[in-house]
mmCIF file as gemmi writes it, N, C-alpha and C atoms, coordinates in Angstrom:
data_model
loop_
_atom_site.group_PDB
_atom_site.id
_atom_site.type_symbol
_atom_site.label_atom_id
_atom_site.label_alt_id
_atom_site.label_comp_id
_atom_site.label_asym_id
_atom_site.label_entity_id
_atom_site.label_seq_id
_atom_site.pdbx_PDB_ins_code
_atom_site.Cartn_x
_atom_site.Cartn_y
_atom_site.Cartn_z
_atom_site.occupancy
_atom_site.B_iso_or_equiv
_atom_site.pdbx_formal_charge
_atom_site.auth_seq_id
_atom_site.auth_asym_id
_atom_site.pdbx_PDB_model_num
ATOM 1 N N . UNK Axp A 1 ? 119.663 -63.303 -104.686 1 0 ? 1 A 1
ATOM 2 C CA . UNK Axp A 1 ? 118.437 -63.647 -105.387 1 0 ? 1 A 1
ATOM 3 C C . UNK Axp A 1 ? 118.715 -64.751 -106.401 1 0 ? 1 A 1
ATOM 4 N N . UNK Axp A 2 ? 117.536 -65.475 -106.676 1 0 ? 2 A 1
ATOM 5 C CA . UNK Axp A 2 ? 118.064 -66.572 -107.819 1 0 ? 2 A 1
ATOM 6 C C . UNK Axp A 2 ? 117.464 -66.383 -108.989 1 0 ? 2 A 1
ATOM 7 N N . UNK Axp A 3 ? 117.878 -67.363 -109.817 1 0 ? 3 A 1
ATOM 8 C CA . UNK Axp A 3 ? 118.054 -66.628 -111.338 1 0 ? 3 A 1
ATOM 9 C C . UNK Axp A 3 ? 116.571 -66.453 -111.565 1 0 ? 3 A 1
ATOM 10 N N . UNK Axp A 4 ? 115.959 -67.16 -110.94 1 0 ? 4 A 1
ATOM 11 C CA . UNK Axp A 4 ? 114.736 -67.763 -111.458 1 0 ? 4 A 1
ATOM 12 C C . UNK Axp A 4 ? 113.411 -66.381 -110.73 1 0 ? 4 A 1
ATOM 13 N N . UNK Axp A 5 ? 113.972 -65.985 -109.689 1 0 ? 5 A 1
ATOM 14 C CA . UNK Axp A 5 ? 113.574 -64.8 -108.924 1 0 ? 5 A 1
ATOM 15 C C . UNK Axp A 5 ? 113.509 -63.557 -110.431 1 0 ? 5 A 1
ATOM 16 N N . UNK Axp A 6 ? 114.826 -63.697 -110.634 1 0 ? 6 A 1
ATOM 17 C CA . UNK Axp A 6 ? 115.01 -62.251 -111.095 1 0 ? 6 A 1
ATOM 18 C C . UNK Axp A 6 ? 114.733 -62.531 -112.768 1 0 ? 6 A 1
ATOM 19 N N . UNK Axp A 7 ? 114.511 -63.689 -113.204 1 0 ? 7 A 1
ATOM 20 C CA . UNK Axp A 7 ? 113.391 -63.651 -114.771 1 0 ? 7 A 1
ATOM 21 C C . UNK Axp A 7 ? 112.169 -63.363 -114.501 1 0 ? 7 A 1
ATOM 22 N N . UNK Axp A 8 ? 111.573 -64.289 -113.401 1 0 ? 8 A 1
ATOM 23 C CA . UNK Axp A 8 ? 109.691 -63.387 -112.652 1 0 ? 8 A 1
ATOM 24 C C . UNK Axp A 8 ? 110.021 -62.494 -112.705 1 0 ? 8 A 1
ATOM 25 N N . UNK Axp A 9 ? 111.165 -61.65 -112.17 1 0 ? 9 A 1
ATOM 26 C CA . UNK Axp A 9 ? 110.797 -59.766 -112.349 1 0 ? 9 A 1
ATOM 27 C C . UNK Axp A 9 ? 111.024 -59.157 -113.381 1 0 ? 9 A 1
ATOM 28 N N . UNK Axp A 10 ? 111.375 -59.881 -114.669 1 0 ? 10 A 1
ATOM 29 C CA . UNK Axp A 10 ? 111.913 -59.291 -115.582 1 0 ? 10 A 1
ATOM 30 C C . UNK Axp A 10 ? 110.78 -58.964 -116.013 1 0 ? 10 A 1
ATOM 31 N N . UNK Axp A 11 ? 109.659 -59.801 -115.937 1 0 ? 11 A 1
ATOM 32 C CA . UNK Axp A 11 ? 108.065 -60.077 -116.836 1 0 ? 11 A 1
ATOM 33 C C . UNK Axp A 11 ? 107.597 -58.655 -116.53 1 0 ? 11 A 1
ATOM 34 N N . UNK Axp A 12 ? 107.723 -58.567 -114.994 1 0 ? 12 A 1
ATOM 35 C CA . UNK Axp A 12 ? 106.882 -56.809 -114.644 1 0 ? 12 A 1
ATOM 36 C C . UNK Axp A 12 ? 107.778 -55.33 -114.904 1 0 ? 12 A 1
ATOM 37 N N . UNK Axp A 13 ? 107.549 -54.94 -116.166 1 0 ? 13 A 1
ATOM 38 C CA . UNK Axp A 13 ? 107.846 -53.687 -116.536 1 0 ? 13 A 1
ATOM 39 C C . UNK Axp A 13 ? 107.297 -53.063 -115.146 1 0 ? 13 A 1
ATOM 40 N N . UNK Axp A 14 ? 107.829 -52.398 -115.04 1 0 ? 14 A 1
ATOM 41 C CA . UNK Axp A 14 ? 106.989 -50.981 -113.898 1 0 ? 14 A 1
ATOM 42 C C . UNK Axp A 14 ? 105.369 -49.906 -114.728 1 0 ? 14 A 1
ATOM 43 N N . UNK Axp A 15 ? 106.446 -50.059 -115.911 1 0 ? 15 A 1
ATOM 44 C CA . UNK Axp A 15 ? 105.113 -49.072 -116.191 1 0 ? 15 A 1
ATOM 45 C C . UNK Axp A 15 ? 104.188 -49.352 -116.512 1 0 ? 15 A 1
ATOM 46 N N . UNK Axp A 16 ? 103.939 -50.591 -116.917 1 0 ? 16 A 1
ATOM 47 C CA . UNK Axp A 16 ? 103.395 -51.768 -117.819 1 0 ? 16 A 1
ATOM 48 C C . UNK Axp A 16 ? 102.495 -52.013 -116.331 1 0 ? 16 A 1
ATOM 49 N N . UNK Axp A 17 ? 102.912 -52.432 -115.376 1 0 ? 17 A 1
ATOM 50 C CA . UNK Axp A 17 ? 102.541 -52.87 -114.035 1 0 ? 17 A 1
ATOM 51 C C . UNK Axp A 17 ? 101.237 -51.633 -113.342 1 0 ? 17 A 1
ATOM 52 N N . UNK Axp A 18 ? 101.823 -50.118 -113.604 1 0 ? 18 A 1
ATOM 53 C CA . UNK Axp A 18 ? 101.408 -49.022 -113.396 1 0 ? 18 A 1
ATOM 54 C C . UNK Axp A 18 ? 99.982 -49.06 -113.798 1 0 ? 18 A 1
ATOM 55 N N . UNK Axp A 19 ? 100.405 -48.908 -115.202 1 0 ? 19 A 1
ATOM 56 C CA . UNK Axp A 19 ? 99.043 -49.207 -116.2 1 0 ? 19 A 1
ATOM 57 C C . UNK Axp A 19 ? 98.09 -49.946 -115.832 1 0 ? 19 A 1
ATOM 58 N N . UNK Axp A 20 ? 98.334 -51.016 -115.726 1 0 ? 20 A 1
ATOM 59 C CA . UNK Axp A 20 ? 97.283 -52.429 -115.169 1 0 ? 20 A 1
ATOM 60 C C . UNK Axp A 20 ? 96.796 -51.908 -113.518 1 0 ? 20 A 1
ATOM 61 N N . UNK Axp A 21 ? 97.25 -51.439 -112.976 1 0 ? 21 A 1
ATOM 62 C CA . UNK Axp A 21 ? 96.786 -51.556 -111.089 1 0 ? 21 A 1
ATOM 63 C C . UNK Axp A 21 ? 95.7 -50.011 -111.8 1 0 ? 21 A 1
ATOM 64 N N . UNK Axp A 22 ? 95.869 -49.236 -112.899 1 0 ? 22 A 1
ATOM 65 C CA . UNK Axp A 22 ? 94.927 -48.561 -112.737 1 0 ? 22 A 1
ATOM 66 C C . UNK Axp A 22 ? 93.81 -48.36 -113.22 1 0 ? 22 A 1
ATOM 67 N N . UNK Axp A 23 ? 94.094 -49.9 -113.711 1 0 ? 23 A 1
ATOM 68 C CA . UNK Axp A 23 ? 92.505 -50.743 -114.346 1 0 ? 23 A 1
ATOM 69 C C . UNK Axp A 23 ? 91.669 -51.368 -113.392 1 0 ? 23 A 1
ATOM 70 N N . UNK Axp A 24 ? 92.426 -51.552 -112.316 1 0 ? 24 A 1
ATOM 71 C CA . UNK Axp A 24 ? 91.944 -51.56 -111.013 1 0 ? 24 A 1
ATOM 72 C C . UNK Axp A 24 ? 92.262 -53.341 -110.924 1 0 ? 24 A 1
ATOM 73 N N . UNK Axp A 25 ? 93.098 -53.762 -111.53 1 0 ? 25 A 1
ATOM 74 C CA . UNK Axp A 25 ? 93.686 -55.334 -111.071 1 0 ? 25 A 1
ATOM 75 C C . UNK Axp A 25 ? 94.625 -54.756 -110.556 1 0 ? 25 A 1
ATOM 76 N N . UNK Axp A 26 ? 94.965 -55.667 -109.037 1 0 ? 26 A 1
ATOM 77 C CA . UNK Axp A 26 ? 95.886 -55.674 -107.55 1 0 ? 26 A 1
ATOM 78 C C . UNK Axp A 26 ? 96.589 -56.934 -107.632 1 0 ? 26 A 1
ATOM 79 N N . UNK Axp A 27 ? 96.371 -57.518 -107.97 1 0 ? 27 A 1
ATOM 80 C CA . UNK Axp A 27 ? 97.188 -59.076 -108.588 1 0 ? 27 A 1
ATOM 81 C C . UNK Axp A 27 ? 97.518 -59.745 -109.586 1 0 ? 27 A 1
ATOM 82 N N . UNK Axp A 28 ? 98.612 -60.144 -109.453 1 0 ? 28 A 1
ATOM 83 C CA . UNK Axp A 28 ? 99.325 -60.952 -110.43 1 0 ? 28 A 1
ATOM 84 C C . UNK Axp A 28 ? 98.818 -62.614 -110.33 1 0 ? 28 A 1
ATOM 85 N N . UNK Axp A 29 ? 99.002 -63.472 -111.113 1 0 ? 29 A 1
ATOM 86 C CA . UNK Axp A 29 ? 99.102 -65.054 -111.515 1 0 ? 29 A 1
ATOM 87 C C . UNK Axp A 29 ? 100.134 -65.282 -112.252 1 0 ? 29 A 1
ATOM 88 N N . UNK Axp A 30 ? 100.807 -65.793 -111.403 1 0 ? 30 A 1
ATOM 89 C CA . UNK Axp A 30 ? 102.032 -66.27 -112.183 1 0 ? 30 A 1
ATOM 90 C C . UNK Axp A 30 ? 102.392 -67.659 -112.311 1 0 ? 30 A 1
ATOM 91 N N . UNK Axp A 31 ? 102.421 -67.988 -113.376 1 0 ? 31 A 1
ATOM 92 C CA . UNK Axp A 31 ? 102.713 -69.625 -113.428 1 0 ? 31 A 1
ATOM 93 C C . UNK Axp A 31 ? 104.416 -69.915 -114.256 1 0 ? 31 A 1
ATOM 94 N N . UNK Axp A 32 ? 105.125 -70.97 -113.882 1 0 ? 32 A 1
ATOM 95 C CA . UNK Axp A 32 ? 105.905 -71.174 -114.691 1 0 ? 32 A 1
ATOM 96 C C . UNK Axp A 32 ? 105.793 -72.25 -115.469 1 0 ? 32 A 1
ATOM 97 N N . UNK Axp A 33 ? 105.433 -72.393 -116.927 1 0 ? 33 A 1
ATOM 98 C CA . UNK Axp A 33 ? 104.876 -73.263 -117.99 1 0 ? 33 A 1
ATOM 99 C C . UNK Axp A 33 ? 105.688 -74.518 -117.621 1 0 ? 33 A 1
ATOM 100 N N . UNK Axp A 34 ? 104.508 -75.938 -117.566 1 0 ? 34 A 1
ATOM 101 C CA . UNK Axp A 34 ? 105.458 -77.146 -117.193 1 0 ? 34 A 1
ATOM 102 C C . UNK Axp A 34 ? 106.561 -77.977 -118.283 1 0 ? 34 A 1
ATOM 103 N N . UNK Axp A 35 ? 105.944 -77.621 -119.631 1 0 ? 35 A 1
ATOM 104 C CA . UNK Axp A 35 ? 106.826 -77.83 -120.438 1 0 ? 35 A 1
ATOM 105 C C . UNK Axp A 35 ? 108.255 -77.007 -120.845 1 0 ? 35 A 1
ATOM 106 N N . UNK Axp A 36 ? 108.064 -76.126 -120.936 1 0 ? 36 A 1
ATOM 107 C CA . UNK Axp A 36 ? 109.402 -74.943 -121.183 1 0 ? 36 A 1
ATOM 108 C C . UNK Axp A 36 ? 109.867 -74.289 -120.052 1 0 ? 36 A 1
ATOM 109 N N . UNK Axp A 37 ? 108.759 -73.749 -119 1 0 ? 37 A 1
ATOM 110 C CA . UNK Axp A 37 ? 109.561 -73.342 -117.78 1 0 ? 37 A 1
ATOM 111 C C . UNK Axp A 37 ? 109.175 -71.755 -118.172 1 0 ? 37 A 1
ATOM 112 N N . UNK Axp A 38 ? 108.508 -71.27 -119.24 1 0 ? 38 A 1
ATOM 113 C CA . UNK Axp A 38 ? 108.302 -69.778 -119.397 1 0 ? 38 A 1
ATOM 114 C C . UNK Axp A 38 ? 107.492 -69.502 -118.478 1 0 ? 38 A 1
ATOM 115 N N . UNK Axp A 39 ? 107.931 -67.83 -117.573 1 0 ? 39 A 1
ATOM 116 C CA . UNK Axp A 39 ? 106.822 -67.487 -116.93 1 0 ? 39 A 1
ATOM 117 C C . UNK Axp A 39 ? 106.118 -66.548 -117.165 1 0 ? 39 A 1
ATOM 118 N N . UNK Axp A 40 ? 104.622 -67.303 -117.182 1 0 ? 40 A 1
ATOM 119 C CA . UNK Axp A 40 ? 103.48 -66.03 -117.686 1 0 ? 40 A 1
ATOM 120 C C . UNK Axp A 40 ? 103.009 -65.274 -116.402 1 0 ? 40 A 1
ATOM 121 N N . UNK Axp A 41 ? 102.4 -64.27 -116.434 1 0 ? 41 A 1
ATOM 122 C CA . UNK Axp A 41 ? 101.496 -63.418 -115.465 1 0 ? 41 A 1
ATOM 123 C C . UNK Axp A 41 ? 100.357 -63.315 -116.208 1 0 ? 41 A 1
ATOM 124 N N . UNK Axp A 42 ? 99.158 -63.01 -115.533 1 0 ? 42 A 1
ATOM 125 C CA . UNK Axp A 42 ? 98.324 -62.339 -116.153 1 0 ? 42 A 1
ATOM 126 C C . UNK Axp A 42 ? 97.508 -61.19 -114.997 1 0 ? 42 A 1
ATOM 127 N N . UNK Axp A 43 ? 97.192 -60.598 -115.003 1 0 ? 43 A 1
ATOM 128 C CA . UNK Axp A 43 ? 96.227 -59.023 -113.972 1 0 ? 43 A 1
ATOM 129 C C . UNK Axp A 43 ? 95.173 -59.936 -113.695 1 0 ? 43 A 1
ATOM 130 N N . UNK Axp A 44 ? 94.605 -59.915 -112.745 1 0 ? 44 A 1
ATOM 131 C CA . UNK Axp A 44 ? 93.527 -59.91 -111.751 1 0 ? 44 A 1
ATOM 132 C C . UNK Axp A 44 ? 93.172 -59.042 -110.612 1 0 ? 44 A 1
ATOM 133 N N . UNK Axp A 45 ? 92.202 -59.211 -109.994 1 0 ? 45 A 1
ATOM 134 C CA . UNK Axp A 45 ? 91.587 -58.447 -109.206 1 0 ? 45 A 1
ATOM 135 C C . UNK Axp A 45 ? 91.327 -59.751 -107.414 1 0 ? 45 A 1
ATOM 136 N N . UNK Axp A 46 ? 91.853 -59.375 -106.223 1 0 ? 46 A 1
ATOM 137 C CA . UNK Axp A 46 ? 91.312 -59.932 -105.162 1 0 ? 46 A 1
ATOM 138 C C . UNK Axp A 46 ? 90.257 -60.829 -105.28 1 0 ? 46 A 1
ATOM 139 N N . UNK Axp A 47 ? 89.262 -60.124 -105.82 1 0 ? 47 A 1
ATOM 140 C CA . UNK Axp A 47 ? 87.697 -60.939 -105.65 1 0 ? 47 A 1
ATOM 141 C C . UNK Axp A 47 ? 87.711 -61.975 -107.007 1 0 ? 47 A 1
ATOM 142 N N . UNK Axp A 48 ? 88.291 -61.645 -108.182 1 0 ? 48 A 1
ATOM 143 C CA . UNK Axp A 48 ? 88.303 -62.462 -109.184 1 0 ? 48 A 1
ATOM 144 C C . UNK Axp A 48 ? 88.992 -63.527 -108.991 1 0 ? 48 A 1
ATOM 145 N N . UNK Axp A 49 ? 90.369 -63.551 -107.828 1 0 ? 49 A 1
ATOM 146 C CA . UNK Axp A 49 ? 90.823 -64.941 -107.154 1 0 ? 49 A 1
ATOM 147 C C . UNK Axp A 49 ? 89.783 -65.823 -106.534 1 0 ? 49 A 1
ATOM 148 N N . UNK Axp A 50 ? 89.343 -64.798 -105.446 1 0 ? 50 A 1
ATOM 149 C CA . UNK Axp A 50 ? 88.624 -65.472 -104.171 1 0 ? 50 A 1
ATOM 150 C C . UNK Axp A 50 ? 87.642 -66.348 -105.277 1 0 ? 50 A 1
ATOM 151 N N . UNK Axp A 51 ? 87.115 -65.496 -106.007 1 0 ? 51 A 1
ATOM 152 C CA . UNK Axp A 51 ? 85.6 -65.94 -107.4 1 0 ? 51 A 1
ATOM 153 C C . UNK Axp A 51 ? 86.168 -67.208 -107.31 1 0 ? 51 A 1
ATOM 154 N N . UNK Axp A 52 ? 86.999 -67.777 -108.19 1 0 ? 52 A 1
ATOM 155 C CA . UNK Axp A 52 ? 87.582 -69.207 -108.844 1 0 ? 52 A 1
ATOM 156 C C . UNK Axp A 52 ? 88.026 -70.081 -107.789 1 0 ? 52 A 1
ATOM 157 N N . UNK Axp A 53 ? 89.09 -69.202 -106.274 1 0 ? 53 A 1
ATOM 158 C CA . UNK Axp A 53 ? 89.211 -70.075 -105.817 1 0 ? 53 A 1
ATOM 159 C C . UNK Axp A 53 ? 88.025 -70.882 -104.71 1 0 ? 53 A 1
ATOM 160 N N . UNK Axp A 54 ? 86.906 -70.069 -105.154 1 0 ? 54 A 1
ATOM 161 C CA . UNK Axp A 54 ? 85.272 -70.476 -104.385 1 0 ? 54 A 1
ATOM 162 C C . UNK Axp A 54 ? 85.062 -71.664 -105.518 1 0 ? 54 A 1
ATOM 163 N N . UNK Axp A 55 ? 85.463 -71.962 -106.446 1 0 ? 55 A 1
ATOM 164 C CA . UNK Axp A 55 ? 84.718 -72.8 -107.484 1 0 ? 55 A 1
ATOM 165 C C . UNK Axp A 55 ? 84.088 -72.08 -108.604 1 0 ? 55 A 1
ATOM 166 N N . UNK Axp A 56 ? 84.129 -71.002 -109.07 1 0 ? 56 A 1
ATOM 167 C CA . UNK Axp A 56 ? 83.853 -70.624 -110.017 1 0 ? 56 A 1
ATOM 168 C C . UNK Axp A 56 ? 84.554 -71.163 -111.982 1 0 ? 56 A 1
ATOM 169 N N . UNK Axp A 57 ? 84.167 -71.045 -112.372 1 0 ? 57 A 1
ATOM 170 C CA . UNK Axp A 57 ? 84.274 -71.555 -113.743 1 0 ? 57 A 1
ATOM 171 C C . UNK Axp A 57 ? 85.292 -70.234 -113.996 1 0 ? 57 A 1
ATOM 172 N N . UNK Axp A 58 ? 86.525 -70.363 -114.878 1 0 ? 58 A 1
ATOM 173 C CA . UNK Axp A 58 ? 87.656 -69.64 -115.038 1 0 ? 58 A 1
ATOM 174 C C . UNK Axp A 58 ? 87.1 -68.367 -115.93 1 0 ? 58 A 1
ATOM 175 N N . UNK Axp A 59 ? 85.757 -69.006 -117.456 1 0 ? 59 A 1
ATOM 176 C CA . UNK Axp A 59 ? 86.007 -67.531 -117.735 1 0 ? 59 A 1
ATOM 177 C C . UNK Axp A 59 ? 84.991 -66.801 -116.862 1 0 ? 59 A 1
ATOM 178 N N . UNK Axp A 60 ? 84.493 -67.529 -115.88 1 0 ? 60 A 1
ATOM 179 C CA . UNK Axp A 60 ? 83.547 -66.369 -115.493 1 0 ? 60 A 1
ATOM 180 C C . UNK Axp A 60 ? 84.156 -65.545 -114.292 1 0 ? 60 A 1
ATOM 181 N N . UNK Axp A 61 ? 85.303 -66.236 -113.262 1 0 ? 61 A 1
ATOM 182 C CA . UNK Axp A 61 ? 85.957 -64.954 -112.655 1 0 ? 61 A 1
ATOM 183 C C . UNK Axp A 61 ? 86.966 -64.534 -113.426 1 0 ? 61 A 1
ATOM 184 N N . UNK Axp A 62 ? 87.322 -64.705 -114.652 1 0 ? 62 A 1
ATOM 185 C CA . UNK Axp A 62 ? 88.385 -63.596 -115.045 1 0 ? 62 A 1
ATOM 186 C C . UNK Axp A 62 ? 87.884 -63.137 -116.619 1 0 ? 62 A 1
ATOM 187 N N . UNK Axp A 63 ? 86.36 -62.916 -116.889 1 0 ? 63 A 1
ATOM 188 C CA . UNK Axp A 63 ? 86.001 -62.122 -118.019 1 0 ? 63 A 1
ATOM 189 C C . UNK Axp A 63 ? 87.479 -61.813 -119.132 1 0 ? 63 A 1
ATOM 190 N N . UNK Axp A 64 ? 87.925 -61.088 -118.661 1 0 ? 64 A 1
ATOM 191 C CA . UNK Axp A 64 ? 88.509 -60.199 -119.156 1 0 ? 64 A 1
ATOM 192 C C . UNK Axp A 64 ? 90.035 -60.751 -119.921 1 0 ? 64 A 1
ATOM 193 N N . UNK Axp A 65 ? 90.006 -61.774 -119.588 1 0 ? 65 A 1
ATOM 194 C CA . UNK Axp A 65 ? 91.647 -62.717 -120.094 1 0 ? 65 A 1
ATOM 195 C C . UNK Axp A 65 ? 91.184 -63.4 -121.269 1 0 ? 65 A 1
ATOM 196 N N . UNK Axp A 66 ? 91.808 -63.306 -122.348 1 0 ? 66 A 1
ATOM 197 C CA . UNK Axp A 66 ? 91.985 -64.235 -123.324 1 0 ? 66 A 1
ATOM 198 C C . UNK Axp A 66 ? 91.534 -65.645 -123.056 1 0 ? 66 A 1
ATOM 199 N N . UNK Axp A 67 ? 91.122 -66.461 -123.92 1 0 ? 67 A 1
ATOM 200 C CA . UNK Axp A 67 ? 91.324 -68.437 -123.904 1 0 ? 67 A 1
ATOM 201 C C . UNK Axp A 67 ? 92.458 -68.813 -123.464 1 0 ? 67 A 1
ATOM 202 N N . UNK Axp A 68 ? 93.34 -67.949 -124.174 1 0 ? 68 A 1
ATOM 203 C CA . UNK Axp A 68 ? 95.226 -68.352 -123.746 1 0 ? 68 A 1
ATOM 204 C C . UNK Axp A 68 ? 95.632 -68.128 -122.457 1 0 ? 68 A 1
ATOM 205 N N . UNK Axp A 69 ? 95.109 -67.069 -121.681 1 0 ? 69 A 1
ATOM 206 C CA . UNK Axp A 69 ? 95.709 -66.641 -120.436 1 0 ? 69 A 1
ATOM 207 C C . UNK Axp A 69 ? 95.011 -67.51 -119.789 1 0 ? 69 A 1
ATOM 208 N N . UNK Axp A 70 ? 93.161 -67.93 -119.524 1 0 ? 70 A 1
ATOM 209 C CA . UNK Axp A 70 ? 92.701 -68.666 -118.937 1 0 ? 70 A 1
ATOM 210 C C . UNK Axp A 70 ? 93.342 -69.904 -118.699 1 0 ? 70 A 1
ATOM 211 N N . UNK Axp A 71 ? 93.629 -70.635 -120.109 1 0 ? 71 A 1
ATOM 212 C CA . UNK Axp A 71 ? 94.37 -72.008 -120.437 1 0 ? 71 A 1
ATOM 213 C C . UNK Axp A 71 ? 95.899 -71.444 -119.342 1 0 ? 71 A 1
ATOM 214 N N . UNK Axp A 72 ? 96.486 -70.644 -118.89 1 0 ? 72 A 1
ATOM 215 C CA . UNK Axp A 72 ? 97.712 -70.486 -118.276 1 0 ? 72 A 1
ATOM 216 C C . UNK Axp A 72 ? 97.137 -70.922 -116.844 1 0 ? 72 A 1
ATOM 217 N N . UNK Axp A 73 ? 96.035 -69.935 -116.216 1 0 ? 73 A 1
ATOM 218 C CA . UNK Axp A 73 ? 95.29 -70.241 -114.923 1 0 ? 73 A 1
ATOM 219 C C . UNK Axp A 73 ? 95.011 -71.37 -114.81 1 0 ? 73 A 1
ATOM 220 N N . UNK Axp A 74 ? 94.518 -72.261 -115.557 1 0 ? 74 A 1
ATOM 221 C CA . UNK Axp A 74 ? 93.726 -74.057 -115.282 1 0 ? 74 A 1
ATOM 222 C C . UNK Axp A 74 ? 95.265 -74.769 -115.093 1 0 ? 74 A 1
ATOM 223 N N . UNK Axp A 75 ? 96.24 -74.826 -116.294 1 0 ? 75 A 1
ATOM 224 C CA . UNK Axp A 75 ? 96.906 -75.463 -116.409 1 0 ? 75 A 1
ATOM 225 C C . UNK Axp A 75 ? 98.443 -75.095 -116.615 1 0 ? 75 A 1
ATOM 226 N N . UNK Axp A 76 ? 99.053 -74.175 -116.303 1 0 ? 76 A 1
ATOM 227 C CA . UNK Axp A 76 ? 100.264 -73.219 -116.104 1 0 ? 76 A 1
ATOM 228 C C . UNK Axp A 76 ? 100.68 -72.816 -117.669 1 0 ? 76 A 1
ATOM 229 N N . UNK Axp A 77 ? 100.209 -73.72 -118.471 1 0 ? 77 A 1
ATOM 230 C CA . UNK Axp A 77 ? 101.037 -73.628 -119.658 1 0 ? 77 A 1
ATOM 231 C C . UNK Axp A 77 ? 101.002 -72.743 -120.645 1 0 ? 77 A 1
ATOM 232 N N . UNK Axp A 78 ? 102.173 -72.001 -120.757 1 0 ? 78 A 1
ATOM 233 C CA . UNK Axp A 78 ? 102.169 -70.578 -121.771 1 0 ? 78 A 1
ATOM 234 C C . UNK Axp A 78 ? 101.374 -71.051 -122.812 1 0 ? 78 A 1
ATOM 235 N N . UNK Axp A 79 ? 101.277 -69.724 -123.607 1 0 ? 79 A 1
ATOM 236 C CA . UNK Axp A 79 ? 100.563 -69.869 -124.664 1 0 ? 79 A 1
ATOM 237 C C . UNK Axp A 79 ? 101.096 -70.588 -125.79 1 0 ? 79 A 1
ATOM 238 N N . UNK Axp A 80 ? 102.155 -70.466 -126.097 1 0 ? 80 A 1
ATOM 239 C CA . UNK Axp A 80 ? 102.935 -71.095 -127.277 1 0 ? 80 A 1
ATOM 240 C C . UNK Axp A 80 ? 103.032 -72.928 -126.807 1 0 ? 80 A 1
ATOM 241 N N . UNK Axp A 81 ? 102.983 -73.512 -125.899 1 0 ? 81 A 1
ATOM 242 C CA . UNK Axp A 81 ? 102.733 -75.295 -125.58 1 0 ? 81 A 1
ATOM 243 C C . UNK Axp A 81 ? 101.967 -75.239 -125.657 1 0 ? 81 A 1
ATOM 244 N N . UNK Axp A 82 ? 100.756 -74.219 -125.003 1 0 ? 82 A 1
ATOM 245 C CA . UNK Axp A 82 ? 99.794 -74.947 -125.235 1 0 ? 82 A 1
ATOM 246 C C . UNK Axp A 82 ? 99.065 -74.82 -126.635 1 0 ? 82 A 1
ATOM 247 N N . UNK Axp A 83 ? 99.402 -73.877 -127.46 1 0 ? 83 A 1
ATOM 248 C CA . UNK Axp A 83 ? 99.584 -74.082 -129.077 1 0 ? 83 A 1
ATOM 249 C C . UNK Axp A 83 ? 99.936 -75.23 -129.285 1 0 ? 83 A 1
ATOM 250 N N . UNK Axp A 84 ? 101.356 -75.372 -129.456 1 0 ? 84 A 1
ATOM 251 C CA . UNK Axp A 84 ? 101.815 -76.495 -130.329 1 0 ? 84 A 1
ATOM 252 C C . UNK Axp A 84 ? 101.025 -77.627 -129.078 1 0 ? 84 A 1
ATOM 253 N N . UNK Axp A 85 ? 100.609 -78.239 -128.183 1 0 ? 85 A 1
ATOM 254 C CA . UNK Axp A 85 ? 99.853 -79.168 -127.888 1 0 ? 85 A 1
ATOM 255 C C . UNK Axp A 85 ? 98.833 -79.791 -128.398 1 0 ? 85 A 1
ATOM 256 N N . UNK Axp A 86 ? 97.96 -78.34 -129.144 1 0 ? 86 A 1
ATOM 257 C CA . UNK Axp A 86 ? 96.389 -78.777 -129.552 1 0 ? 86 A 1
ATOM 258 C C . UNK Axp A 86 ? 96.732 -79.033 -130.816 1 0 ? 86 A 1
ATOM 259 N N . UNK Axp A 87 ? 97.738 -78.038 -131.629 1 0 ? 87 A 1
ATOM 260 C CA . UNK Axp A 87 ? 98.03 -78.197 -132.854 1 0 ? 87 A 1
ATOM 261 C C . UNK Axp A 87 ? 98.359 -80.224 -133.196 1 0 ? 87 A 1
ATOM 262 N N . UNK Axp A 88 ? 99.152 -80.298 -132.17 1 0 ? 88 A 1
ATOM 263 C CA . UNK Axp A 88 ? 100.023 -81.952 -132.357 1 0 ? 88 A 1
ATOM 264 C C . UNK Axp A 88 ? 98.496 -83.228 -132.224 1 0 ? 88 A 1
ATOM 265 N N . UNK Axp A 89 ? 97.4 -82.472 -131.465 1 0 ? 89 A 1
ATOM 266 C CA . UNK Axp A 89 ? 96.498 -83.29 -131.216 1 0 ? 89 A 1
ATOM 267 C C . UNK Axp A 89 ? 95.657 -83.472 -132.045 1 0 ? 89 A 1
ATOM 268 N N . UNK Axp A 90 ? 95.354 -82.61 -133.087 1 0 ? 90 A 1
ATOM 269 C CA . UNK Axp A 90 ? 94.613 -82.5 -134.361 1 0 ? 90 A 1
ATOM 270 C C . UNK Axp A 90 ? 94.919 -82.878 -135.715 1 0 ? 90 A 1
């Protein structure tokens, strides 16, 4: 396995993972941030993919995610770049 394999699995606790599938999200999003390389996940649901990848507007298939996690879905980038990004732009 490569290194990079086995940091993605570090992200999914099991129980942590447990918890979430019995909120009734079946999927993961995983991006690895283009600036640092951190990888985020965030819970989703099948239809909340299919939603966005039909063209839907981000917060409206994934309600339920933060600005920060959304901002991970549009554009991979963890939360902390894309902090210091807006911060550097203002």
């Amino acid at each position: 396995m490569s290194d990079r394999y086995e940091e993605m699995l570090s992200v999914f606790d099991p129980e942590f993972h447990r918890a979430v599938a019995a909120l009734g999200f079946d999927v993961w999003i995983a991006a690895d941030c283009p600036m640092c390389a951190t990888v985020t996940a965030v819970p989703a649901t099948r239809e909340q993919v299919a939603a966005y990848e039909a063209g839907a507007l981000v917060q409206d298939a994934f309600p339920h995610l933060t600005a920060d996690a959304r901002e991970t879905i549009i554009s991979g980038l963890c939360p902390t770049c894309f902090d210091t990004m807006t911060i550097s732009l203002n």
